[in-house]
FILUMMI-883793 format. One line per field, with one value per residue (C-alpha): x, y, z; residue in three letters. Coordinates in steps of 0.1 Angstrom, whole numbers, plus 5000, padded with zeros to 4 digits. Layout:
<recs>
x	X	...
y	Y	...
z	Z	...
kedren	ala	...
</recs>
This chain:
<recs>
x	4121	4154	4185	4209	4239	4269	4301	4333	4363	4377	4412	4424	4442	4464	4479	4459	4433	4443	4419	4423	4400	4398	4402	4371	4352	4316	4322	4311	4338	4335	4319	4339	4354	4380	4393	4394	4412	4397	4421	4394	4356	4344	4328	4322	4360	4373	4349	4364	4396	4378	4353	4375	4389	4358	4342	4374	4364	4329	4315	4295	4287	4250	4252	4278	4259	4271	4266	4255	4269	4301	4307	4305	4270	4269	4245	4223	4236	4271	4287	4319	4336	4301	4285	4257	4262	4231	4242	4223	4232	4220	4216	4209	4241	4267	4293	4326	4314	4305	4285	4295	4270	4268	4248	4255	4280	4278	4312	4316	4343	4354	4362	4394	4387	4414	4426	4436	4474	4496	4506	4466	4456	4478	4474	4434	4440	4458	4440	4402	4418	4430	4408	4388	4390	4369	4379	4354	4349	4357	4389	4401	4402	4411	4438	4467	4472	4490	4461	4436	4411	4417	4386
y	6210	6206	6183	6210	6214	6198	6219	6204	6223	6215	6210	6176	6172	6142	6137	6147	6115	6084	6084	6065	6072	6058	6087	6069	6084	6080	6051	6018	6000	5973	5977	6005	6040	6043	6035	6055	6046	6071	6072	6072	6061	6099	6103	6141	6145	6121	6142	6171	6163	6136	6165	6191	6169	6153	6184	6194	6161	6162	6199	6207	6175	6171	6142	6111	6081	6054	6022	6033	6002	6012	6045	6064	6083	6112	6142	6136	6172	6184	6223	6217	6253	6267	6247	6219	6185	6156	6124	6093	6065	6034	5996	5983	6001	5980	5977	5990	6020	6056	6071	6109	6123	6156	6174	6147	6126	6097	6078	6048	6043	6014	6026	6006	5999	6024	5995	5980	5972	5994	5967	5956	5995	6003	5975	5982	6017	6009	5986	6003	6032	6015	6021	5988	5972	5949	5935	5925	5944	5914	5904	5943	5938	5909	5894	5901	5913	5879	5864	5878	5857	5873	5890
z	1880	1857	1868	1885	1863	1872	1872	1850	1846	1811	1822	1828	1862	1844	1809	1772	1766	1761	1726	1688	1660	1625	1602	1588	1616	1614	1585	1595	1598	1629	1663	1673	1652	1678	1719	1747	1780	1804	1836	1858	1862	1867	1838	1841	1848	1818	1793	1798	1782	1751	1742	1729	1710	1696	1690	1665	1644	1645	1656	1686	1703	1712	1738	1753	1758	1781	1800	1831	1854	1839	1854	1893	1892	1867	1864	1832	1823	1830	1819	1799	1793	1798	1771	1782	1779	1780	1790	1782	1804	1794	1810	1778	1757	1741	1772	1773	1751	1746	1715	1705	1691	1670	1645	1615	1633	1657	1668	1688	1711	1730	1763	1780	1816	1838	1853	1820	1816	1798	1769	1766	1764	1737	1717	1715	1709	1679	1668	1675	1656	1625	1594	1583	1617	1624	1654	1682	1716	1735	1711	1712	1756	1759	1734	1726	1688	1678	1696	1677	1652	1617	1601
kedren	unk	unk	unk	unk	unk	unk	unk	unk	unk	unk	unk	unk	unk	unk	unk	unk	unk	unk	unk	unk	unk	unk	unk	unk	unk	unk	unk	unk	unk	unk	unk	unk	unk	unk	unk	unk	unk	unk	unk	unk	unk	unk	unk	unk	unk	unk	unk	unk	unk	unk	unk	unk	unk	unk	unk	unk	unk	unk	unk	unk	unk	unk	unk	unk	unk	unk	unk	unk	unk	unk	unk	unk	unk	unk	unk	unk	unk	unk	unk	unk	unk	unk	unk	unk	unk	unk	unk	unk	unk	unk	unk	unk	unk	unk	unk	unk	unk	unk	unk	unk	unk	unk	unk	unk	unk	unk	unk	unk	unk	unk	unk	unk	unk	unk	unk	unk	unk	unk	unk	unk	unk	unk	unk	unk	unk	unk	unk	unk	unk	unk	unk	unk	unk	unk	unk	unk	unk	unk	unk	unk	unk	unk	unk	unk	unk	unk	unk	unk	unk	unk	unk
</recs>
């Protein structure tokens, strides 16, 4: 017998996503393509405000992986504005990141902890989203930008 579906309204109950993305996009450029700093650990909740605006960059998105330990228990298949979503959580993913995948696109996003101060967030936000980046996960959450090794 399938997974039951798990509901998710697609409006966000707090601000647009917190969300960076080289315009590279799906061109390796470092670890990540982009950040996200989800306000919450609810995965199913936090998706419904990053997909729209995932699917505008890449087309219909086929499935989010994630490292499981890193977010509250999620349905492997959620409805977002009607549409299935899989979800592939992982022990064994990269931490403190999601994969978007769609038809010929994949994006890597560092996700930002939600307990992540404000001055830390941004600064990996810009700096995950800056074409050519190439700085590590661990030097993108922890470090400050004058901090950080030079690639």
């Amino acid at each position: 017998m399938a997974a039951p579906l798990a509901p998710l309204a697609s409006s966000p109950t707090r601000d647009e996503p917190r969300l960076s993305v080289s315009s590279a996009g799906s061109v390796l450029s470092g670890q990540v393509d982009g950040a996200w700093w989800p306000h919450s650990r609810d995965l199913a909740v936090e998706l419904g405000a990053l997909l729209p605006l995932m699917v505008e960059r890449l087309g219909p998105v086929e499935r989010v992986s994630y490292k499981l330990e890193e977010w509250d228990p999620v349905a492997r298949k959620v409805d977002i504005d009607g549409v299935r979503m899989r979800l592939a959580g992982f022990h064994s993913t990269t931490p403190h990141t999601v994969e978007v995948v769609a038809e010929q696109h994949r994006v890597t996003l560092l996700v930002i902890p939600p307990d992540t101060t404000p001055a830390l967030a941004a600064s990996a936000l810009e700096t995950a989203g800056t074409d050519g980046d190439a700085t590590s996960i661990a030097d993108l959450l922890s470090t400050a930008p004058s901090e950080r090794p030079t690639p």
